[in-house]
MDTraj code that builds the backbone (N, CA, C; nanometers):
import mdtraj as md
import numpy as np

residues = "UNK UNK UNK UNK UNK UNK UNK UNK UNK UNK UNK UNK UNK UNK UNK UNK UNK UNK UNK UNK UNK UNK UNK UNK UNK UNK UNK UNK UNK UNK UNK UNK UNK UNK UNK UNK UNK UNK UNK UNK UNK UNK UNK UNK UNK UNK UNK UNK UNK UNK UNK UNK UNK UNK UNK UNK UNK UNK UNK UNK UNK UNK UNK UNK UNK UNK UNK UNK UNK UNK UNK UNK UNK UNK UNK UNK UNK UNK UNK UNK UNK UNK UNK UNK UNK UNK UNK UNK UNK UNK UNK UNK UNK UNK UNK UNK UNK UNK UNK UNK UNK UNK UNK UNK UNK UNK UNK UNK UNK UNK UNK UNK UNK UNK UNK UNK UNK UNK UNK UNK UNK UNK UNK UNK UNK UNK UNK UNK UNK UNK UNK UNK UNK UNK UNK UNK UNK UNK UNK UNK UNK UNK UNK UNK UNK UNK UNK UNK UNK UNK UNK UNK UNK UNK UNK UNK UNK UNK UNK UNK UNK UNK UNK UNK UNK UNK UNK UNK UNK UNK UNK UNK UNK UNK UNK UNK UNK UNK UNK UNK UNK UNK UNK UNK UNK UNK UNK UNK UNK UNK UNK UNK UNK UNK UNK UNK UNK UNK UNK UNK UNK UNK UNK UNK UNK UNK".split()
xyz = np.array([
    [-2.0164, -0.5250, 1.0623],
    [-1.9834, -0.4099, 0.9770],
    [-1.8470, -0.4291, 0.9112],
    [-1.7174, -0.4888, 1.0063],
    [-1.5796, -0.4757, 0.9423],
    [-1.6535, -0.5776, 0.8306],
    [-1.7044, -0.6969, 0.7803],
    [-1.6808, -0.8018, 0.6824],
    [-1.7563, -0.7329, 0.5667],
    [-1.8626, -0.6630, 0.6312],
    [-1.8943, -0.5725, 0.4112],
    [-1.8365, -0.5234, 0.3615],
    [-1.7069, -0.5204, 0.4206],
    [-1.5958, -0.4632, 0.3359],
    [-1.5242, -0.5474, 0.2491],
    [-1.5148, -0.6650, 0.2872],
    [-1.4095, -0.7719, 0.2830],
    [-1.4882, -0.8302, 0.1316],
    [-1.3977, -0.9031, 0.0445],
    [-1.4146, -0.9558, -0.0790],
    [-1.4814, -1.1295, -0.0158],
    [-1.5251, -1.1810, -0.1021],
    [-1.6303, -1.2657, -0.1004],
    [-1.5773, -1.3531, -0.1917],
    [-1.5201, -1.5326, -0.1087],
    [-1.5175, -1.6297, -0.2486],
    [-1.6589, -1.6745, -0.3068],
    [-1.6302, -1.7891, -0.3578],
    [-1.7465, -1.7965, -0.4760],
    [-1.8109, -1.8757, -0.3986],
    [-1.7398, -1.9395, -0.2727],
    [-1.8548, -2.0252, -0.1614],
    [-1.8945, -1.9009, -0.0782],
    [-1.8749, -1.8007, -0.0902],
    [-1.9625, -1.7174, 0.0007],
    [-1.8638, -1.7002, 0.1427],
    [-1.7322, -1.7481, 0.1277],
    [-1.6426, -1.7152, 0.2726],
    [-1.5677, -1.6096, 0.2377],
    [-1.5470, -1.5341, 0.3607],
    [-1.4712, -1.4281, 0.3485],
    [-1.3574, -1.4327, 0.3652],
    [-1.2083, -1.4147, 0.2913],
    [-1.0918, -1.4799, 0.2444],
    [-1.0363, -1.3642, 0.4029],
    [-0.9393, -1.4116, 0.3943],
    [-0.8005, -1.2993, 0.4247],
    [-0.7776, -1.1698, 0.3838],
    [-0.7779, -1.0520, 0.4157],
    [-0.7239, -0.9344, 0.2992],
    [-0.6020, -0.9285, 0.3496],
    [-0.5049, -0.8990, 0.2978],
    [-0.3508, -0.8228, 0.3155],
    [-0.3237, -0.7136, 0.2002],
    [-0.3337, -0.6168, 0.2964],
    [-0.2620, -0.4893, 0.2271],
    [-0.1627, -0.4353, 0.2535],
    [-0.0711, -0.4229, 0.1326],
    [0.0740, -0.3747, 0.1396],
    [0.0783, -0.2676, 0.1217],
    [0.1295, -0.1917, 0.2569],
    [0.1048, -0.0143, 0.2659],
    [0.2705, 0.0226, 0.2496],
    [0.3017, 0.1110, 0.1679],
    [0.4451, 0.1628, 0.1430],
    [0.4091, 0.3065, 0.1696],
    [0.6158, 0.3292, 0.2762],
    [0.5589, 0.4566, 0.3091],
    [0.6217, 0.4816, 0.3789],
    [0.6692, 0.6386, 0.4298],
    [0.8099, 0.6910, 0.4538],
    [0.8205, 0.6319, 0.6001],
    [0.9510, 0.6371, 0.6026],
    [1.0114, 0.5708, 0.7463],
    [1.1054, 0.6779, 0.7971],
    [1.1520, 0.7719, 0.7798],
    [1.2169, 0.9105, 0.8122],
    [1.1965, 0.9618, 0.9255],
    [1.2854, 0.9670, 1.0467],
    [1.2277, 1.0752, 1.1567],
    [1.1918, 1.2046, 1.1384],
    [1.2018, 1.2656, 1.0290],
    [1.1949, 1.3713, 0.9434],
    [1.0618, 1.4327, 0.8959],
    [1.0131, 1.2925, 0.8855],
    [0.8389, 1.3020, 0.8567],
    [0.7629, 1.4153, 0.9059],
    [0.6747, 1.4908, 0.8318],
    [0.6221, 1.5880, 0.9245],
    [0.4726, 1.4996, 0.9956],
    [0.4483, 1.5547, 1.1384],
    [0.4035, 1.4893, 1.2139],
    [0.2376, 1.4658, 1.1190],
    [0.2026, 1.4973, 1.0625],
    [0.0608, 1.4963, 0.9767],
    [0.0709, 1.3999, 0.9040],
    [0.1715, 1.3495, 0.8436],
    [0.1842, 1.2085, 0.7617],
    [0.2001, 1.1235, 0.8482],
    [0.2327, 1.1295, 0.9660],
    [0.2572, 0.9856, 1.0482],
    [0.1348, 0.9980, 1.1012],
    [0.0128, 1.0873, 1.1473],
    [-0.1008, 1.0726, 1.1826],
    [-0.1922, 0.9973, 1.1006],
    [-0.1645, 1.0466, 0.9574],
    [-0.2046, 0.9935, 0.8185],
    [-0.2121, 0.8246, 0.8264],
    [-0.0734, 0.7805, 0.8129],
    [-0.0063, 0.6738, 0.8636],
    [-0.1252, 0.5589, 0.9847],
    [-0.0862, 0.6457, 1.0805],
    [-0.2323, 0.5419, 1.1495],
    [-0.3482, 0.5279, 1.1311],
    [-0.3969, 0.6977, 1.0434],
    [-0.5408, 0.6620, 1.0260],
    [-0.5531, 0.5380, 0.9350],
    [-0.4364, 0.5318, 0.8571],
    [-0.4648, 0.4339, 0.7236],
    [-0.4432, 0.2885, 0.8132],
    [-0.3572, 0.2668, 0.9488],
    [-0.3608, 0.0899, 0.9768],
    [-0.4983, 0.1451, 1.0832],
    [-0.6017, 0.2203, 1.0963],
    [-0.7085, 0.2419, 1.1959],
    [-0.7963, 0.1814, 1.1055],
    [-0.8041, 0.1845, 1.0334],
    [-0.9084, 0.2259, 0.9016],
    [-0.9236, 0.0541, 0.8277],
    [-0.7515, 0.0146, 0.7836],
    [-0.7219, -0.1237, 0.7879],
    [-0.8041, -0.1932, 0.8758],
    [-0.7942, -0.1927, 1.0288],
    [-0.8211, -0.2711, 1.0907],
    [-0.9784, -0.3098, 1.1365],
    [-1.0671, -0.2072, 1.1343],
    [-1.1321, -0.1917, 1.1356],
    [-1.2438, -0.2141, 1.0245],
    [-1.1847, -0.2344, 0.9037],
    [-1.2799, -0.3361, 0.8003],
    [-1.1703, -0.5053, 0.7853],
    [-1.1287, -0.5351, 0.9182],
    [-1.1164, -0.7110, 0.9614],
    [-1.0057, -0.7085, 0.8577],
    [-0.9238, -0.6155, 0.7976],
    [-0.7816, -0.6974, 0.7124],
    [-0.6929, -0.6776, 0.8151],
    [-0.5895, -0.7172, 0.7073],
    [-0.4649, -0.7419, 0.7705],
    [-0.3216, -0.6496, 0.6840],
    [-0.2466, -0.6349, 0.7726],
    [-0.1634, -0.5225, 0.6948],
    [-0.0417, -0.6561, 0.6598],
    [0.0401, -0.5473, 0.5810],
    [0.1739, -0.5933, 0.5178],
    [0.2664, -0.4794, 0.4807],
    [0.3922, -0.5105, 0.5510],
    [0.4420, -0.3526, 0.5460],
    [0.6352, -0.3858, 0.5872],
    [0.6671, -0.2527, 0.5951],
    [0.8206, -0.3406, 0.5796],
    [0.9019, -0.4011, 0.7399],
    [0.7848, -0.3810, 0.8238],
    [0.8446, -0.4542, 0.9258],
    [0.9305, -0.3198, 1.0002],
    [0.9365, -0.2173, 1.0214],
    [0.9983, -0.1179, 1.0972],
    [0.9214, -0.0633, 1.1858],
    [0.9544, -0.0137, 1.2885],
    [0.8884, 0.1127, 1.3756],
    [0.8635, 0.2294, 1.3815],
    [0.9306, 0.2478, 1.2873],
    [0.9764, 0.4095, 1.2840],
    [0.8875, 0.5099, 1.2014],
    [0.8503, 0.6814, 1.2498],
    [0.7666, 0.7572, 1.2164],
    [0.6105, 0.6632, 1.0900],
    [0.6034, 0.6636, 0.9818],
    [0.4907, 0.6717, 0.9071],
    [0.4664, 0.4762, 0.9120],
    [0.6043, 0.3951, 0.8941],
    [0.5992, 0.2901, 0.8987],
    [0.5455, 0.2518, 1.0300],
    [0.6085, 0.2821, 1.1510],
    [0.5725, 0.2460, 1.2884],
    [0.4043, 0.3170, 1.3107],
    [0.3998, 0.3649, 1.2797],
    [0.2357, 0.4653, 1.3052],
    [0.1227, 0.3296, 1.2350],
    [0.1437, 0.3432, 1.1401],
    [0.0089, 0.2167, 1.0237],
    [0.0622, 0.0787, 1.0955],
    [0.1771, -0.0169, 1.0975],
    [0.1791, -0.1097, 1.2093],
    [0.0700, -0.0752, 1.3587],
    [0.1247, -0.0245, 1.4016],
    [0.0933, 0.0196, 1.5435],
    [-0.0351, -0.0023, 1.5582],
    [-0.1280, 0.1360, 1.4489],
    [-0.2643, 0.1381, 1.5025],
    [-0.3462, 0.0145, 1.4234],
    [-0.2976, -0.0585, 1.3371],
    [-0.3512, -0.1780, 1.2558],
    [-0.3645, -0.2768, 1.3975],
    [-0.2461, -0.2971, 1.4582],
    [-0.2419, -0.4120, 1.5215],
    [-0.3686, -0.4158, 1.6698],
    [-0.3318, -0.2463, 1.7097],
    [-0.4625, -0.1955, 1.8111],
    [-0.5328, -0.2571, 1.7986],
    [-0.5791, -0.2309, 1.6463],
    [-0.7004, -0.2715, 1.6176],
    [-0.7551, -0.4578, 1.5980],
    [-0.6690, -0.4884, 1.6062],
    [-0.6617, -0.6450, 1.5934],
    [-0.6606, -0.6940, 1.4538],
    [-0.5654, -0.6340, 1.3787],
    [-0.5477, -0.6905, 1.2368],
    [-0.4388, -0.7745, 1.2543],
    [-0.3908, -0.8613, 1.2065],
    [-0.2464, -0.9503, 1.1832],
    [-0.1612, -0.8460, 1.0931],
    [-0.0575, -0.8077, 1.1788],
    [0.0247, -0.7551, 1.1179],
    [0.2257, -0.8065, 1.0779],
    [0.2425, -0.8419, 0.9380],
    [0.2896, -0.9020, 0.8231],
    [0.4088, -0.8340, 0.7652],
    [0.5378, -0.8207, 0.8776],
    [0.6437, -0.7116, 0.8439],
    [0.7661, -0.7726, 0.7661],
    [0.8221, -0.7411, 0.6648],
    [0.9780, -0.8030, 0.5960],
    [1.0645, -0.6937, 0.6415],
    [1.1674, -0.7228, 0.6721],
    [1.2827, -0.6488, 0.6961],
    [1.4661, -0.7236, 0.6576],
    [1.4659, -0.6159, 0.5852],
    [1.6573, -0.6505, 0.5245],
    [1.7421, -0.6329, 0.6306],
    [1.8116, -0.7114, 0.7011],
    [1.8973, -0.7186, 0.7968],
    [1.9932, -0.5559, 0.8047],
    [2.0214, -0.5533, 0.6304],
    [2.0875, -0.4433, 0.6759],
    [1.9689, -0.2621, 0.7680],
    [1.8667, -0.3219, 0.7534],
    [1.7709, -0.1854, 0.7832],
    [1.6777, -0.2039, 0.9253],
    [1.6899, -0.3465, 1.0271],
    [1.6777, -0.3142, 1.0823],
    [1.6964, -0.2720, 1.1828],
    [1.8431, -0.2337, 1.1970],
    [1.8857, -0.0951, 1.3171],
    [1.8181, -0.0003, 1.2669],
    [1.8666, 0.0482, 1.1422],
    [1.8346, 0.2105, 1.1058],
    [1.7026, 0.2148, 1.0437],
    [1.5857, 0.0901, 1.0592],
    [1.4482, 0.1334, 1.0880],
    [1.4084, 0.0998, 1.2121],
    [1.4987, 0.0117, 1.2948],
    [1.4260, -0.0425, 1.4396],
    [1.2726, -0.1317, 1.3832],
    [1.3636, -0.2674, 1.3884],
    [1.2444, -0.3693, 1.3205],
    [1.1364, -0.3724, 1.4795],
    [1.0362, -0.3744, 1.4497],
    [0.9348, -0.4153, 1.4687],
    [0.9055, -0.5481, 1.5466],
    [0.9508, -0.5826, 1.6659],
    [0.9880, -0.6415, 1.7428],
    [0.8206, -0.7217, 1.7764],
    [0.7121, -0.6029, 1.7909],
    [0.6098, -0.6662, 1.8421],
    [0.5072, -0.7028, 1.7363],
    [0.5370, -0.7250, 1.6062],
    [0.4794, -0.7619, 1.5151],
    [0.4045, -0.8855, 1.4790],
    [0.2946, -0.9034, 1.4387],
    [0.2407, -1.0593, 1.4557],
    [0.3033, -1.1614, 1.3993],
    [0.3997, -1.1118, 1.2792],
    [0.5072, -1.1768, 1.1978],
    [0.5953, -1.1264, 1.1982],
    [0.7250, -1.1035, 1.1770],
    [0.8479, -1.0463, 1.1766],
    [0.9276, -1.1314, 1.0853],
    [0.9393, -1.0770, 0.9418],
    [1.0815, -1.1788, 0.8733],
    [1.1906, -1.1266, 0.8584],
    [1.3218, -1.1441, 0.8905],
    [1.3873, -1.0308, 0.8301],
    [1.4852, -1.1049, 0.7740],
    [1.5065, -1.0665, 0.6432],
    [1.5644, -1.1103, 0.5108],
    [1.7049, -1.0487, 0.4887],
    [1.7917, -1.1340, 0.3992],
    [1.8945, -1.1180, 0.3785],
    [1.9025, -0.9696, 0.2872],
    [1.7979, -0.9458, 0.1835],
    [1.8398, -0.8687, 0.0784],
    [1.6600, -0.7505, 0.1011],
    [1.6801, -0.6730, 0.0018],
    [1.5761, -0.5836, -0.0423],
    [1.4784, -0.6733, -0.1194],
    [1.5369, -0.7543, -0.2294],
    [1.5088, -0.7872, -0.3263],
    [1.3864, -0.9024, -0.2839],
    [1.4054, -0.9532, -0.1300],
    [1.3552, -1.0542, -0.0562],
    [1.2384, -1.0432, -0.0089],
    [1.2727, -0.8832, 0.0396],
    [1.1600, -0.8175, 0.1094],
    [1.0139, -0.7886, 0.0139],
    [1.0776, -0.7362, -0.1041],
    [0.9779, -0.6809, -0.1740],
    [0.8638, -0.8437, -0.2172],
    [0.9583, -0.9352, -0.2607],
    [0.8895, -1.0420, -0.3131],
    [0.8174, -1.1528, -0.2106],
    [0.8254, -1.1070, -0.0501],
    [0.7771, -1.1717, 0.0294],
    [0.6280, -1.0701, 0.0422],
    [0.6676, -0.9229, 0.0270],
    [0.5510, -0.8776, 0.0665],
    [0.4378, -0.8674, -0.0286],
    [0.5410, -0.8728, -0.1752],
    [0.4198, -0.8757, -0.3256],
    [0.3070, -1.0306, -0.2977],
    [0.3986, -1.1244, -0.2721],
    [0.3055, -1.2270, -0.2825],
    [0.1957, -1.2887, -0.1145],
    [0.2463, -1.2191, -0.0437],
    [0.1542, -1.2185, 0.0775],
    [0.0342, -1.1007, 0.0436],
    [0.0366, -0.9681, -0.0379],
    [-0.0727, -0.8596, -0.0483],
    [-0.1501, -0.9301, -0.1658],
    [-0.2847, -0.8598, -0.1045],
    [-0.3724, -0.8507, -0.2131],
    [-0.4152, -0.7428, -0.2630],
    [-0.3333, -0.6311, -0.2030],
    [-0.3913, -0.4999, -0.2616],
    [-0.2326, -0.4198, -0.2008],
    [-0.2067, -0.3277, -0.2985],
    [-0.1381, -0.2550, -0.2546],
    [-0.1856, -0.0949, -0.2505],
    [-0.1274, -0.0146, -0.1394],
    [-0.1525, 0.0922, -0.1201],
    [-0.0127, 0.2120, -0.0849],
    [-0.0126, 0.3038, -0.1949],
    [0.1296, 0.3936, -0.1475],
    [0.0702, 0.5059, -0.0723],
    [0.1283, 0.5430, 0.0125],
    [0.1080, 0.6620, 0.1183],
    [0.2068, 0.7609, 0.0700],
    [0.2250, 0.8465, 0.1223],
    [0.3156, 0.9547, 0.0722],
    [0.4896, 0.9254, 0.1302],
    [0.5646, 0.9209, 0.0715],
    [0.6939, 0.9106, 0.1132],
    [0.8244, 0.9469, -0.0167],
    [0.8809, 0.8948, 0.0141],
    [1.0433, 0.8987, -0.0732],
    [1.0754, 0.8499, -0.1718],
    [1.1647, 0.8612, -0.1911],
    [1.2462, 0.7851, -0.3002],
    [1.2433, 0.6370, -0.3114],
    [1.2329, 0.5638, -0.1669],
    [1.1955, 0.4179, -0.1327],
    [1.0703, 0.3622, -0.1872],
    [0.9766, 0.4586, -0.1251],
    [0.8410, 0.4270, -0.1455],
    [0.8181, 0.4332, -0.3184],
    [0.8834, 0.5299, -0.3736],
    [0.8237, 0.5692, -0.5355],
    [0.8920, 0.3978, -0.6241],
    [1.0086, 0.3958, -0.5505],
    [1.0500, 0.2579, -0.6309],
    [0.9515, 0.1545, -0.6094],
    [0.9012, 0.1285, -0.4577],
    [0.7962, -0.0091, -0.4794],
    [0.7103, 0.0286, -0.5228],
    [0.6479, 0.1648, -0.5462],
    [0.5410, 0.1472, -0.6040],
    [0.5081, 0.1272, -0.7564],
    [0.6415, 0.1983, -0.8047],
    [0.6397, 0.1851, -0.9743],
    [0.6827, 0.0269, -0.9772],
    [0.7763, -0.0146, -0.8878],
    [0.7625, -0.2092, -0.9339],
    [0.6198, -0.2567, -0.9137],
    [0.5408, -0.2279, -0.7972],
    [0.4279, -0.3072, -0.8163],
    [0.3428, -0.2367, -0.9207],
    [0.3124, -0.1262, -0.9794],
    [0.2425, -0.0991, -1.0459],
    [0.2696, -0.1675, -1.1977],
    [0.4245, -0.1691, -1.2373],
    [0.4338, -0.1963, -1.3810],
    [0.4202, -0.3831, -1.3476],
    [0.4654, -0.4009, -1.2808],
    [0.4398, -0.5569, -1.2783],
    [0.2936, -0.5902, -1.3118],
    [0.2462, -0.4553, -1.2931],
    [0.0733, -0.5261, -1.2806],
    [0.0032, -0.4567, -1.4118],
    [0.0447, -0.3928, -1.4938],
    [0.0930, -0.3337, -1.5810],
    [0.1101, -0.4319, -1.6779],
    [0.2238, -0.4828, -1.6867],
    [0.2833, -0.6318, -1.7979],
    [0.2712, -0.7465, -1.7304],
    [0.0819, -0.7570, -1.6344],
    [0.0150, -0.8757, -1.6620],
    [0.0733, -0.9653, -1.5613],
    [0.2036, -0.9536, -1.4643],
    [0.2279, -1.0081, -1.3490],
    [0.1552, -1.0329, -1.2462],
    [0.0714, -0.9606, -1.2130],
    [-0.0427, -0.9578, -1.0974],
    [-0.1496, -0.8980, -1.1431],
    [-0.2346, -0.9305, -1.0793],
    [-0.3929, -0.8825, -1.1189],
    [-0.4042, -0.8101, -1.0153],
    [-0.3918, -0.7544, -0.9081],
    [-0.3837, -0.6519, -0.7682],
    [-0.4172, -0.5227, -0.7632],
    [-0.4631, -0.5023, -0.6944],
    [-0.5177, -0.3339, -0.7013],
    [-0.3690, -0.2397, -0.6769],
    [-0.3679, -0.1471, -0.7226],
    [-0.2201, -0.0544, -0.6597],
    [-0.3381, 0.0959, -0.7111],
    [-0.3091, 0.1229, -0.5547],
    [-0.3713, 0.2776, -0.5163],
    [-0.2798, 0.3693, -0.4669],
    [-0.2603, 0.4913, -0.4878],
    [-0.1739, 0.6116, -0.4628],
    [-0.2467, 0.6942, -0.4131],
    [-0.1852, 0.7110, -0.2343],
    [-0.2866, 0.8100, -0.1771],
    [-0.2107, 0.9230, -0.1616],
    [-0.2584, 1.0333, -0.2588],
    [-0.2044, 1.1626, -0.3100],
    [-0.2207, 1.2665, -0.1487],
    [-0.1839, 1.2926, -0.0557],
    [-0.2831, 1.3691, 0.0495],
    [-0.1768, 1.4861, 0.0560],
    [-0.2564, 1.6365, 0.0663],
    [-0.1370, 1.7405, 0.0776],
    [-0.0637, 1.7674, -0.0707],
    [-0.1577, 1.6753, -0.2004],
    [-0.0971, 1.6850, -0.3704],
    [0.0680, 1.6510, -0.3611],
    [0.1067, 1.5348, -0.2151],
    [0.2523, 1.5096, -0.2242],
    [0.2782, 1.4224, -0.3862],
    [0.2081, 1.3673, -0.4569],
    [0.2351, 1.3102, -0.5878],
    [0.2136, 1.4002, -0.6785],
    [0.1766, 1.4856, -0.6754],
    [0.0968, 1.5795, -0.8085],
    [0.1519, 1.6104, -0.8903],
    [0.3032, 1.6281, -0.8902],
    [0.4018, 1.6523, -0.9771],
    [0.4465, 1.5044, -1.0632],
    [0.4675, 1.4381, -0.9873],
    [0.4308, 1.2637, -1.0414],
    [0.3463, 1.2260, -1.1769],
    [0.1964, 1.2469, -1.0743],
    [0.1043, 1.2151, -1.1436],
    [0.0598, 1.3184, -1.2927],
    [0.1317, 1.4557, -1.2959],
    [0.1317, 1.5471, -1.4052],
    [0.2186, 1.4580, -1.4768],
    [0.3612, 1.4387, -1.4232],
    [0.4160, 1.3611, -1.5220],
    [0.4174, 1.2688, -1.5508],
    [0.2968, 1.2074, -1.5495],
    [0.2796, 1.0336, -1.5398],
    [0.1932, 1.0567, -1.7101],
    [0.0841, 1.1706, -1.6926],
    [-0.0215, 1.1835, -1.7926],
    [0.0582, 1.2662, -1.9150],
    [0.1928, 1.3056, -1.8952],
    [0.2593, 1.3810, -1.9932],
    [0.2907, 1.2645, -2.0859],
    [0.3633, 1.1579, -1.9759],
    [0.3974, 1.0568, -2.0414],
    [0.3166, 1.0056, -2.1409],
    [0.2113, 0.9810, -2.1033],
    [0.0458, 0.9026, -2.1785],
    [0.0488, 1.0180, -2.2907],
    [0.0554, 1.1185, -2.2942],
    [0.0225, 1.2004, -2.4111],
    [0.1310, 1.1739, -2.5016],
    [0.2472, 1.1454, -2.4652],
    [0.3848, 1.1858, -2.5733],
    [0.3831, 1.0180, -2.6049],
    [0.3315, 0.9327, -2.5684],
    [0.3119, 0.7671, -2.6180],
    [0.4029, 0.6839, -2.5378],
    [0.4375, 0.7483, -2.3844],
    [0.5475, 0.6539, -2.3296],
    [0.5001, 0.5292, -2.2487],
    [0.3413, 0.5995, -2.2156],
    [0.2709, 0.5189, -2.1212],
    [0.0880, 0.4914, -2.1512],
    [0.0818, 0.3674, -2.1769],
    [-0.0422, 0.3475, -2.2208],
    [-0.1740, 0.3637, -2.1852],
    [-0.2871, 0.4119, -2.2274],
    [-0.3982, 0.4525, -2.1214],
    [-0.4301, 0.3851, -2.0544],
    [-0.4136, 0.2197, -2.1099],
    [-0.5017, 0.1427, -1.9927],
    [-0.3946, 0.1286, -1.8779],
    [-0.2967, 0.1784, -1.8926],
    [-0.1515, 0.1727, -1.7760],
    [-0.2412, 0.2743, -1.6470],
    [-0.2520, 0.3625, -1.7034],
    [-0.3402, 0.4875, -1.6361],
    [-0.4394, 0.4496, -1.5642],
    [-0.5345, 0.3618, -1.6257],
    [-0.6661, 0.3562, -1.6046],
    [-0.6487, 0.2454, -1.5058],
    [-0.5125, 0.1829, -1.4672],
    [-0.5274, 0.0522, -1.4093],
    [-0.4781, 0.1128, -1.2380],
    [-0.4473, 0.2460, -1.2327],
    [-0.4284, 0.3217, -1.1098],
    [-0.5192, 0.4118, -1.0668],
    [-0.5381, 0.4052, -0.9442],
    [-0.6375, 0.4465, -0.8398],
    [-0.5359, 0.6023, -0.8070],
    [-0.5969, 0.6742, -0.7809],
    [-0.4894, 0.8137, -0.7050],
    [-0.6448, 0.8694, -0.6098],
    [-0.6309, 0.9285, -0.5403],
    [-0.6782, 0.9872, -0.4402],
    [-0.6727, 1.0614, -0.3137],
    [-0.7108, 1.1438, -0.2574],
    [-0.6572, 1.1922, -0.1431],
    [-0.7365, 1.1622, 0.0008],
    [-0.7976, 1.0588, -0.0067],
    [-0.9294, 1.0279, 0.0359],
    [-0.9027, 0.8552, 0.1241],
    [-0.8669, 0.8434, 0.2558],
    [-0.8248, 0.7153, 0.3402],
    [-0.9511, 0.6134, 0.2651],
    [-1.0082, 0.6407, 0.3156],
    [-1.1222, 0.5975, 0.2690],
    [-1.1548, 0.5341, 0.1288],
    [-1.1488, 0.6189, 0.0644],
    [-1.1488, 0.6432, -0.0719],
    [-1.0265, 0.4889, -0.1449],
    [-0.9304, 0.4910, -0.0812],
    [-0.8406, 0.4789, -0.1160],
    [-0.8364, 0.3007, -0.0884],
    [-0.9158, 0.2764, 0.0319],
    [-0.9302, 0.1523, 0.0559],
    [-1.0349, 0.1169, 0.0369],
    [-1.1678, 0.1624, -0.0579],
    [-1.2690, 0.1305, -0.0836],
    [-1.2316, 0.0636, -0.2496],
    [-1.1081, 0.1671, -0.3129],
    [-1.0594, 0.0753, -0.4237],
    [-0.9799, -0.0180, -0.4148],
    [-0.9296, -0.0599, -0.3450],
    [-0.8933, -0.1942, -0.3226],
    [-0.9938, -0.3249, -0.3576],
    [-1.0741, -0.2958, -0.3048],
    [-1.1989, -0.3863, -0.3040],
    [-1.2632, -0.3808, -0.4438],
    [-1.2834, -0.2143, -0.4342],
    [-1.3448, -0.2554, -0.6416],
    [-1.2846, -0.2692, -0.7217],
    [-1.1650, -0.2428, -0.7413],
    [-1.0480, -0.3081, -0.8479],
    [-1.0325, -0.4526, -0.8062],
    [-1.0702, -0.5088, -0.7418],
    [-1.0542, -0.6404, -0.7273],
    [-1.1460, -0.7329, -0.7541],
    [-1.2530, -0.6993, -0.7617],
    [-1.4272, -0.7109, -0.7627],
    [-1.3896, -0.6837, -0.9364],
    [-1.3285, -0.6071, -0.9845],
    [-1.3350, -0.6395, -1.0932],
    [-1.4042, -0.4814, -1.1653],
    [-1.3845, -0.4007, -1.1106],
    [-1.4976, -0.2777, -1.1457],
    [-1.4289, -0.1859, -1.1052],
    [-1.2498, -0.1547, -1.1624],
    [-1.1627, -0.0420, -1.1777],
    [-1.2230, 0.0751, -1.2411],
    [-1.2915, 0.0532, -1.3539],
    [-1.3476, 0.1757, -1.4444],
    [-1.4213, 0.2564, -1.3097],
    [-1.5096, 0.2523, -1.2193],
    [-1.5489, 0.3177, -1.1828],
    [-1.4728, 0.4526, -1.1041],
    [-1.3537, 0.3800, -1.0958],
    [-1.2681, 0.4974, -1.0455],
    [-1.1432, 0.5835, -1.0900],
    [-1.0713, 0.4816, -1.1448],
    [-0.9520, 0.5135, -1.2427],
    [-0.8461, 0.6221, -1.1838],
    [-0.7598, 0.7084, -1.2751],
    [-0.6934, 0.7941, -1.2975],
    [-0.7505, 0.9004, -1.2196],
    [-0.6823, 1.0298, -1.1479],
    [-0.7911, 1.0920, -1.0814],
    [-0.7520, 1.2379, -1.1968],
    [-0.7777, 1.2722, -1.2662],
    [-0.7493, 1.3753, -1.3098],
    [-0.7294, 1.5595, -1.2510],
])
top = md.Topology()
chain = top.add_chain()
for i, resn in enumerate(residues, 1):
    res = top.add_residue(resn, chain, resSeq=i)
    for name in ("N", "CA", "C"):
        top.add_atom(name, md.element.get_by_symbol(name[0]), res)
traj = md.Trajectory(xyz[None], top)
């Protein structure tokens, strides 16, 4: 059951998945997003991928590690020296890198994912996700990038994402090349069809 999930080369083997989950690290978190958090590395693990994430322990980050690895996924953490005291790196991780800079982190974890996925979080999280999205955007990566809206924590975002598209700041197919949803599920089922090649079916969530 986990491999009908999994993408298919052209010999018929089933590759690696790595998904790069961004996503608040705050003790602050209310306890429903860090539940969130594991359902999404439960959910991971359980269709045979593998996560990629920033290598911390802590509330929403430590939760999707945690229950990914339960589950027997390989789990794929970067961490900036300066963050891991004040995230508590991830000690029992199947990988552990921890990097001199931010700048290190992001580009170890862009090119290890094959799909990225934002969960609800901060100011942290909104920056990787608008880098991986516009990168993929102006033709840098071909990668899925999904926004899992849960509780309408983006909704104000995503209003002003489509304001943008109306006033000419942001192009439709910019739009059409993002997944939004409130749906775990949902959310990692586009991974797979934006990659497969068959984004239209889901798009923009209006």
């Amino acid at each position: 059951m986990r491999a009908a999930y999994a993408l298919r080369c052209a010999d018929g083997t089933v590759p690696l998945v790595y998904v790069a989950v961004y996503c608040g690290s705050l003790a602050t978190v209310p306890q429903s997003y860090v539940d969130l958090a594991a359902e999404v590395g439960r959910q991971i693990a359980a269709r045979g991928w593998n996560l990629v994430w920033g290598g911390g322990q802590t509330s929403m980050m430590g939760a999707v590690a945690r229950e990914a690895r339960a589950g027997g996924s390989h789990t794929y953490g970067v961490i900036p020296k300066g963050l891991a005291t004040r995230e508590i790196a991830d000690r029992e991780s199947t990988e552990l890198h921890v990097v001199d800079t931010m700048r290190e982190r992001k580009k170890m974890m862009d090119d290890k994912a094959d799909a990225f996925l934002t969960l609800p979080g901060g100011i942290g999280t909104a920056e990787e996700f608008f880098e991986v999205w516009t990168a993929g955007v102006l033709g840098m990566h071909s990668k899925p990038v999904v926004l899992l809206d849960v509780d309408n924590h983006y909704k104000g975002l995503v209003e002003w994402l489509s304001e943008l598209r109306d006033k000419g700041f942001v192009s439709h197919a910019a739009l059409k090349s993002l997944v939004v949803t409130d749906d775990v599920s949902v959310a990692l089922d586009a991974c797979v069809v934006q990659a497969l090649g068959r984004g239209d079916e889901l798009g923009l969530r209006q």
